[in-house]
Biotite code that builds the C-alpha atoms (Angstrom):
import biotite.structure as struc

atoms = struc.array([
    struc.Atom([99.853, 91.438, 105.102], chain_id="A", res_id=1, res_name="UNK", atom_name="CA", element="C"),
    struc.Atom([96.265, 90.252, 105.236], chain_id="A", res_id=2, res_name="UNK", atom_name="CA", element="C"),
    struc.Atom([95.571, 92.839, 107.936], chain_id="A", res_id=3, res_name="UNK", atom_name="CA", element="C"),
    struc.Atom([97.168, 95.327, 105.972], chain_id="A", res_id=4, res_name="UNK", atom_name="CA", element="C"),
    struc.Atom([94.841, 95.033, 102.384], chain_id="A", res_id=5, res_name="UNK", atom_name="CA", element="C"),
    struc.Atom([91.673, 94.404, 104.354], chain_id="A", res_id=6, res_name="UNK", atom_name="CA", element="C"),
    struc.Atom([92.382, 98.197, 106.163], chain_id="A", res_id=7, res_name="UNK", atom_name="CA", element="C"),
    struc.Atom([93.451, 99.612, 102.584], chain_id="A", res_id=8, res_name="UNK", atom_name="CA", element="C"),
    struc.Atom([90.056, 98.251, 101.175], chain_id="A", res_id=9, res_name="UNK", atom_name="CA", element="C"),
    struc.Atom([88.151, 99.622, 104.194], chain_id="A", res_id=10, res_name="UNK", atom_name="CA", element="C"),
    struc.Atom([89.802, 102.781, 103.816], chain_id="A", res_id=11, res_name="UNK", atom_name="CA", element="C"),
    struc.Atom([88.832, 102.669, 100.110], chain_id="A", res_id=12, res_name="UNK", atom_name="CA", element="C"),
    struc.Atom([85.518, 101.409, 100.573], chain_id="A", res_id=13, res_name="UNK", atom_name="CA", element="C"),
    struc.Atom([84.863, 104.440, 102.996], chain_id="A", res_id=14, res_name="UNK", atom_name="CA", element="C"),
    struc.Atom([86.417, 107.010, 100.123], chain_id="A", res_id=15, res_name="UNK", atom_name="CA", element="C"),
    struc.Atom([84.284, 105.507, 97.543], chain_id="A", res_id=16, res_name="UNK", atom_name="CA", element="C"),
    struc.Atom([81.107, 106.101, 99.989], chain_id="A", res_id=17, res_name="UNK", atom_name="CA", element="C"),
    struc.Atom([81.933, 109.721, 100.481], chain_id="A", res_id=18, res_name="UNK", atom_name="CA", element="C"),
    struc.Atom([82.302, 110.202, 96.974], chain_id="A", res_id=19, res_name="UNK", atom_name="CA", element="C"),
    struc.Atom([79.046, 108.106, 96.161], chain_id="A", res_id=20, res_name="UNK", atom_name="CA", element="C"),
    struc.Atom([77.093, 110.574, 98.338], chain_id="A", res_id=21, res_name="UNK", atom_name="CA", element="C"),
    struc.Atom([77.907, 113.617, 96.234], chain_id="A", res_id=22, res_name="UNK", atom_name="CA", element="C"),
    struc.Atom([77.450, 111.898, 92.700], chain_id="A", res_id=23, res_name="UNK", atom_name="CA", element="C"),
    struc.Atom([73.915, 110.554, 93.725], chain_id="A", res_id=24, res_name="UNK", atom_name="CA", element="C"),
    struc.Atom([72.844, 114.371, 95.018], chain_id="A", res_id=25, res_name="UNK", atom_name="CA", element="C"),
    struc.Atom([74.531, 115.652, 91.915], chain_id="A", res_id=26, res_name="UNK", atom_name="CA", element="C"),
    struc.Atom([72.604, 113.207, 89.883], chain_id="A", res_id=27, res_name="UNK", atom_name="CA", element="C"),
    struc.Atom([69.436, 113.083, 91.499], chain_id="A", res_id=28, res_name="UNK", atom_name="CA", element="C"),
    struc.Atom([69.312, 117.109, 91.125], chain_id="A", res_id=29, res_name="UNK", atom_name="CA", element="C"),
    struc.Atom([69.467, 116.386, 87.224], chain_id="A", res_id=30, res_name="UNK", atom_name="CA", element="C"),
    struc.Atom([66.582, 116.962, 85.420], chain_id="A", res_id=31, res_name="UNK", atom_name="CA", element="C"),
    struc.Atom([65.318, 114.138, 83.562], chain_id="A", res_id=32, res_name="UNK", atom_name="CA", element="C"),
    struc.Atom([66.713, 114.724, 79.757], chain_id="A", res_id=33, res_name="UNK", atom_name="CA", element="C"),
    struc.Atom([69.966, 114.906, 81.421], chain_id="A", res_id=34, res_name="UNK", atom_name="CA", element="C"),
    struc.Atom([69.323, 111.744, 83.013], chain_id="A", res_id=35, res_name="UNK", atom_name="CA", element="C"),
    struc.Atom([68.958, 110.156, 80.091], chain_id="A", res_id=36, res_name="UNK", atom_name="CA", element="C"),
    struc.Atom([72.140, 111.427, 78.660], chain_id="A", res_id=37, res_name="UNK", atom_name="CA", element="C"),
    struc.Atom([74.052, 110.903, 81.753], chain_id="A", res_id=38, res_name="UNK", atom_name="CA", element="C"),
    struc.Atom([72.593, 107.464, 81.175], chain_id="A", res_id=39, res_name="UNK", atom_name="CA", element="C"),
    struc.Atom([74.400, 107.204, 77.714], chain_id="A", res_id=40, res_name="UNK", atom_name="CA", element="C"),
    struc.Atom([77.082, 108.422, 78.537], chain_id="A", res_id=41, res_name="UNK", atom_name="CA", element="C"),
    struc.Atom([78.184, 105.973, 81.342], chain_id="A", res_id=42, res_name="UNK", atom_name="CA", element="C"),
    struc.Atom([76.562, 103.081, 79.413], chain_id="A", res_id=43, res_name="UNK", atom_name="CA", element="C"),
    struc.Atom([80.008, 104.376, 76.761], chain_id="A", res_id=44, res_name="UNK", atom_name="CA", element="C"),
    struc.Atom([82.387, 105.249, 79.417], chain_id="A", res_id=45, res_name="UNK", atom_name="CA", element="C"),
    struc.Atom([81.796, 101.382, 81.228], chain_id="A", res_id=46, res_name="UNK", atom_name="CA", element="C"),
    struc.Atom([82.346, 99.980, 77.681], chain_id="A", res_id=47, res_name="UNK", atom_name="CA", element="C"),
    struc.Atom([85.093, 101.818, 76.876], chain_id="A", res_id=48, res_name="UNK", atom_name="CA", element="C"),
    struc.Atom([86.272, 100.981, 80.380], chain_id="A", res_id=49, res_name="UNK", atom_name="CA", element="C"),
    struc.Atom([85.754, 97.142, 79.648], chain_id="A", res_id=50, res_name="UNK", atom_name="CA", element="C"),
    struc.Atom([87.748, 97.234, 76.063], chain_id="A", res_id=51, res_name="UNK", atom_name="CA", element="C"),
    struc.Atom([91.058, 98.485, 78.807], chain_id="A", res_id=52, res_name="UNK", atom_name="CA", element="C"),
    struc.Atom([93.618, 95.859, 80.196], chain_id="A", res_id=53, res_name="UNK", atom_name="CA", element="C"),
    struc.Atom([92.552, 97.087, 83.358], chain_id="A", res_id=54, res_name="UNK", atom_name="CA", element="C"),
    struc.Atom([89.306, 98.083, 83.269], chain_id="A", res_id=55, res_name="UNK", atom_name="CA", element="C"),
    struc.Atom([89.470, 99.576, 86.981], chain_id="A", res_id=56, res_name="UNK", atom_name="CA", element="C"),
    struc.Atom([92.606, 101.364, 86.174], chain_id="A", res_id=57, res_name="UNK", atom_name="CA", element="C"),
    struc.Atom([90.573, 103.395, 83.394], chain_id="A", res_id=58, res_name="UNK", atom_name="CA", element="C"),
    struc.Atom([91.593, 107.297, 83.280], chain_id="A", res_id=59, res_name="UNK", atom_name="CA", element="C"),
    struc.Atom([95.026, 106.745, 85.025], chain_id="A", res_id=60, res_name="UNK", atom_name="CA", element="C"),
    struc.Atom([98.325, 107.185, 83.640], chain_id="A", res_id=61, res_name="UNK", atom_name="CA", element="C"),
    struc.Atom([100.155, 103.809, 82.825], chain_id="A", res_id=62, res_name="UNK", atom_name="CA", element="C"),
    struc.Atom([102.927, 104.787, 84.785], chain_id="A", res_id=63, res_name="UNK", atom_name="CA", element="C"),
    struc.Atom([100.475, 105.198, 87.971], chain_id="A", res_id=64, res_name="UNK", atom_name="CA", element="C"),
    struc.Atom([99.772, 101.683, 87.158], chain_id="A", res_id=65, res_name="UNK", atom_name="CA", element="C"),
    struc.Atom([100.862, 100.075, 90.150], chain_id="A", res_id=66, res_name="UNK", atom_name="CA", element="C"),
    struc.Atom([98.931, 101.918, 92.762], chain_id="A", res_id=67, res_name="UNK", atom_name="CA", element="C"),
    struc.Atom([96.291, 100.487, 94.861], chain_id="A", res_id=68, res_name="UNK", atom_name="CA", element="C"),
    struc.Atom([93.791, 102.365, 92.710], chain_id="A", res_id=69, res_name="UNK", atom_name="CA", element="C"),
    struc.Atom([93.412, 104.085, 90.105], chain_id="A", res_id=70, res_name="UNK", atom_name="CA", element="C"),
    struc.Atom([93.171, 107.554, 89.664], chain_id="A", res_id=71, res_name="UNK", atom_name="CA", element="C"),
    struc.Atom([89.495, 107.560, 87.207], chain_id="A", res_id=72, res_name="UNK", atom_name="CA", element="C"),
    struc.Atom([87.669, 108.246, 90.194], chain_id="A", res_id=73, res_name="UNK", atom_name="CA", element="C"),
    struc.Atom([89.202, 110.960, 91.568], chain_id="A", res_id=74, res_name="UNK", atom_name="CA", element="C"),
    struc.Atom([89.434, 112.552, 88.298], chain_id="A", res_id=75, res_name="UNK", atom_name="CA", element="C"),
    struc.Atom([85.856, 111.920, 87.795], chain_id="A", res_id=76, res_name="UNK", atom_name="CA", element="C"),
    struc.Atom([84.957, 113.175, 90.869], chain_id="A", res_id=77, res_name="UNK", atom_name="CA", element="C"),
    struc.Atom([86.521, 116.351, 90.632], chain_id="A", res_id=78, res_name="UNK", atom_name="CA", element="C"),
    struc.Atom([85.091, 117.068, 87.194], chain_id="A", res_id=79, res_name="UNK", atom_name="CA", element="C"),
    struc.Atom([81.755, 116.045, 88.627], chain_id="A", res_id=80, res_name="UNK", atom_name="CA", element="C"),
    struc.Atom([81.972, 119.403, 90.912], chain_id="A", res_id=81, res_name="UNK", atom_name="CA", element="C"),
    struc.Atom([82.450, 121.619, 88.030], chain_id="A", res_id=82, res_name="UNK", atom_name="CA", element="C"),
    struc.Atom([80.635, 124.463, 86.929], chain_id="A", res_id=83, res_name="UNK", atom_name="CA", element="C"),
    struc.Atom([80.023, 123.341, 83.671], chain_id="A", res_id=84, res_name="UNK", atom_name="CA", element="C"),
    struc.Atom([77.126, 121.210, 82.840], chain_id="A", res_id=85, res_name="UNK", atom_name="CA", element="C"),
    struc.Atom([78.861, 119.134, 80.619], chain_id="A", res_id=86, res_name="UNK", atom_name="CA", element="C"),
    struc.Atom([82.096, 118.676, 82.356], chain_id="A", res_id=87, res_name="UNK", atom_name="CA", element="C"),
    struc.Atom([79.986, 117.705, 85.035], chain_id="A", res_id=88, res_name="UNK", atom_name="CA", element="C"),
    struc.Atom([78.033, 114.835, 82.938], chain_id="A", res_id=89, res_name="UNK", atom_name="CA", element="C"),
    struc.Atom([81.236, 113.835, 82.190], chain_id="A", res_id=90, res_name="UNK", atom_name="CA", element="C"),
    struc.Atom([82.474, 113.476, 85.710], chain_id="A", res_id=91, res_name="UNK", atom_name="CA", element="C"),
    struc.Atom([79.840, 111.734, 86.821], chain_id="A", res_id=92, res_name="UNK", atom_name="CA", element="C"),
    struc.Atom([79.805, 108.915, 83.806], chain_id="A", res_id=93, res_name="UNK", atom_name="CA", element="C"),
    struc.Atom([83.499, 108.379, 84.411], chain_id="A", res_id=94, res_name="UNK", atom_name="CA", element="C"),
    struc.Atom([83.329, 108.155, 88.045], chain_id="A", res_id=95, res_name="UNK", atom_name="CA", element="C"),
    struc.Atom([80.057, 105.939, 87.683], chain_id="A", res_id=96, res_name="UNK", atom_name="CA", element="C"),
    struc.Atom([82.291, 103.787, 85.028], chain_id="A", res_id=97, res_name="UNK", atom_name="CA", element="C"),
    struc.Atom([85.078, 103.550, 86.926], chain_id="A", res_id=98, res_name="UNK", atom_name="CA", element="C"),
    struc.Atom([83.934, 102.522, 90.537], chain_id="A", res_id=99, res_name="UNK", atom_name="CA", element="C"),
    struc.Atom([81.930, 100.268, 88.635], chain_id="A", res_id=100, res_name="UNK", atom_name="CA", element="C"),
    struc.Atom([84.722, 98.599, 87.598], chain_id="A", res_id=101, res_name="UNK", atom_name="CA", element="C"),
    struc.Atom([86.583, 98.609, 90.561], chain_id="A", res_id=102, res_name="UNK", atom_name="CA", element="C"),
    struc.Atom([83.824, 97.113, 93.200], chain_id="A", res_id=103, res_name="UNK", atom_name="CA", element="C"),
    struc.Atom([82.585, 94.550, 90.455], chain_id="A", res_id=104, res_name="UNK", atom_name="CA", element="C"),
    struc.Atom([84.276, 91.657, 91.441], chain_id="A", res_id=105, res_name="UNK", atom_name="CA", element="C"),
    struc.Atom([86.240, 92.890, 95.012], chain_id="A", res_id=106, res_name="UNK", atom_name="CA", element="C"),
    struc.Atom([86.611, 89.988, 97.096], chain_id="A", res_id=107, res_name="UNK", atom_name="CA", element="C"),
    struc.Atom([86.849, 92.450, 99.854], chain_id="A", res_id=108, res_name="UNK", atom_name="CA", element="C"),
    struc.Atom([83.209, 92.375, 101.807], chain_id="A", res_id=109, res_name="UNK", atom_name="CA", element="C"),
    struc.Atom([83.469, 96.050, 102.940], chain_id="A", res_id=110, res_name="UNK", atom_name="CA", element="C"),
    struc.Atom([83.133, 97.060, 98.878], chain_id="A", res_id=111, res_name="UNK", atom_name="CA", element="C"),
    struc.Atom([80.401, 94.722, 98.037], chain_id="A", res_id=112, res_name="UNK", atom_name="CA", element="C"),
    struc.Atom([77.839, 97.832, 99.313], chain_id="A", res_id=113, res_name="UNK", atom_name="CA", element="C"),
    struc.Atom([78.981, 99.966, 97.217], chain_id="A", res_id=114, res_name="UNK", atom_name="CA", element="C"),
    struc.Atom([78.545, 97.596, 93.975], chain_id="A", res_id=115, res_name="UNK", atom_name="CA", element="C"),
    struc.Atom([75.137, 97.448, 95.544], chain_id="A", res_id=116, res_name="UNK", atom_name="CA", element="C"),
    struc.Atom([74.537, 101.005, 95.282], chain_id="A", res_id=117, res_name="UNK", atom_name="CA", element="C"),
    struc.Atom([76.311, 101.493, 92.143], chain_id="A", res_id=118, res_name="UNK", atom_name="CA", element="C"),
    struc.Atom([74.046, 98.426, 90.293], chain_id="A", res_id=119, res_name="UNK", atom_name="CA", element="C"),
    struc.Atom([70.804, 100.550, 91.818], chain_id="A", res_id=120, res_name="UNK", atom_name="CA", element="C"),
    struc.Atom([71.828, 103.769, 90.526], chain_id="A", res_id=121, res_name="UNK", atom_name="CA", element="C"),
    struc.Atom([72.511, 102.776, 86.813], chain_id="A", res_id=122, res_name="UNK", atom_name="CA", element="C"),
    struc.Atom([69.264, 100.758, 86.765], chain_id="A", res_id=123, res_name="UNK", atom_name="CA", element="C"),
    struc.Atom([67.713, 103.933, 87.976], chain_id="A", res_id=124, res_name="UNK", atom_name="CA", element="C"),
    struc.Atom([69.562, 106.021, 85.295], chain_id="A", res_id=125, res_name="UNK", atom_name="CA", element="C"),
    struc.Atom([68.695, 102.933, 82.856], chain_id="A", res_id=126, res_name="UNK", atom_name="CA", element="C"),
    struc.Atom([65.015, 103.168, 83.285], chain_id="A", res_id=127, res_name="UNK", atom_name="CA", element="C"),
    struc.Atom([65.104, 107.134, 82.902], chain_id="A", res_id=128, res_name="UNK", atom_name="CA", element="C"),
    struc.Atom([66.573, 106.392, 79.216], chain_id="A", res_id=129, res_name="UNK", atom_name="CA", element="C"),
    struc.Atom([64.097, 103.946, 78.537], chain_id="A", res_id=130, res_name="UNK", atom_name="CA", element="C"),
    struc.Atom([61.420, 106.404, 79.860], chain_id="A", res_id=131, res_name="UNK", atom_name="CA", element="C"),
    struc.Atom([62.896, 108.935, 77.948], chain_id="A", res_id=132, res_name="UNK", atom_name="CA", element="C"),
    struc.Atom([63.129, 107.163, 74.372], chain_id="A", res_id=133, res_name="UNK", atom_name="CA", element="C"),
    struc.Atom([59.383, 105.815, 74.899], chain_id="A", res_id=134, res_name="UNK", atom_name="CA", element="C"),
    struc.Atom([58.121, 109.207, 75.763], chain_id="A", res_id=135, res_name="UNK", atom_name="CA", element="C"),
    struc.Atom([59.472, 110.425, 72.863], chain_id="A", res_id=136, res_name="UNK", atom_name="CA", element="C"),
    struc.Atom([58.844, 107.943, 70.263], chain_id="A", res_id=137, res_name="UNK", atom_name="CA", element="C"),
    struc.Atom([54.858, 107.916, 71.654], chain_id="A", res_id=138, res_name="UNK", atom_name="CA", element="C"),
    struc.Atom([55.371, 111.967, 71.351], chain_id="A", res_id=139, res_name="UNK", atom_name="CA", element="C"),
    struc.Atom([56.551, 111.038, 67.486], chain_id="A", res_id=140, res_name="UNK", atom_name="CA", element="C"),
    struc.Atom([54.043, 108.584, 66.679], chain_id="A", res_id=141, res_name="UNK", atom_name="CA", element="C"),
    struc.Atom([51.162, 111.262, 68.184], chain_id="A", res_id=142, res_name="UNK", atom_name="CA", element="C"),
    struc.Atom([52.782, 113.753, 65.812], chain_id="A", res_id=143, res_name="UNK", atom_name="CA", element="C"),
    struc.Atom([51.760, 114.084, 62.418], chain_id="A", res_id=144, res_name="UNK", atom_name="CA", element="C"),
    struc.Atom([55.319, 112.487, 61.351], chain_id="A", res_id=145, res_name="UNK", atom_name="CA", element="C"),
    struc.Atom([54.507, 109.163, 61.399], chain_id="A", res_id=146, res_name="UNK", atom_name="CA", element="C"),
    struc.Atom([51.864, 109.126, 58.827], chain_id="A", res_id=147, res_name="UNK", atom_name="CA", element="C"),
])
């Protein structure tokens, strides 16, 4: 049975890759106000994700409970293609949230990269926020507002 989960998790681990590849050129083609949105926005979904019995399981049906996965990624995913900008956003936070979730504590060594990746891409997406507010509070504080 051993044998078995290790393939499913390899198997997973190599889905989750393939996904990870379009989400970081979908992302990295995002200008940098949407950054910073997209960095709000997944900064809600993984707390929102967190607040859930299963926090992996987040955007799947509760009868699709039992699966080896959930489903949050592959709806995620496929919103993240979308046409629409902010269907797109979406995507990406809830696939961001949600493979979060599921790689944070995998005991399975062939998911620990992708936790890896996922950790460097929301400190990436965290420091475009930060950049974000501080260039516009400095843009504020040069303004004639704050007097």
């Amino acid at each position: 049975m051993q044998i078995v989960t290790r393939l499913i998790a390899m198997t997973r681990a190599r889905q989750l890759q393939r996904q990870f590849q379009q989400i970081e050129r979908n992302i990295t083609a995002l200008p940098s106000r949407t950054r910073s949105r997209l960095a709000i926005m997944t900064l809600r979904e993984i707390g929102q994700a967190s607040r859930c019995e299963f926090p992996h399981l987040y955007g799947t049906a509760p009868e699709q409970r039992y699966m080896p996965w959930g489903q949050g990624t592959e709806l995620g995913f496929n919103r993240a293609q979308s046409d629409n900008p902010e269907v797109a956003l979406r995507g990406i936070a809830l696939w961001l949230a949600v493979a979060y979730h599921e790689t944070k504590e995998s005991p399975y060594p062939s998911l620990q990269p992708q936790h890896r990746q996922l950790l460097r891409v929301l400190r990436e997406l965290r420091g475009a926020g930060n950049n974000e507010a501080s260039d516009a509070s400095s843009q504020w504080i040069r303004s004639g507002a704050a007097a």
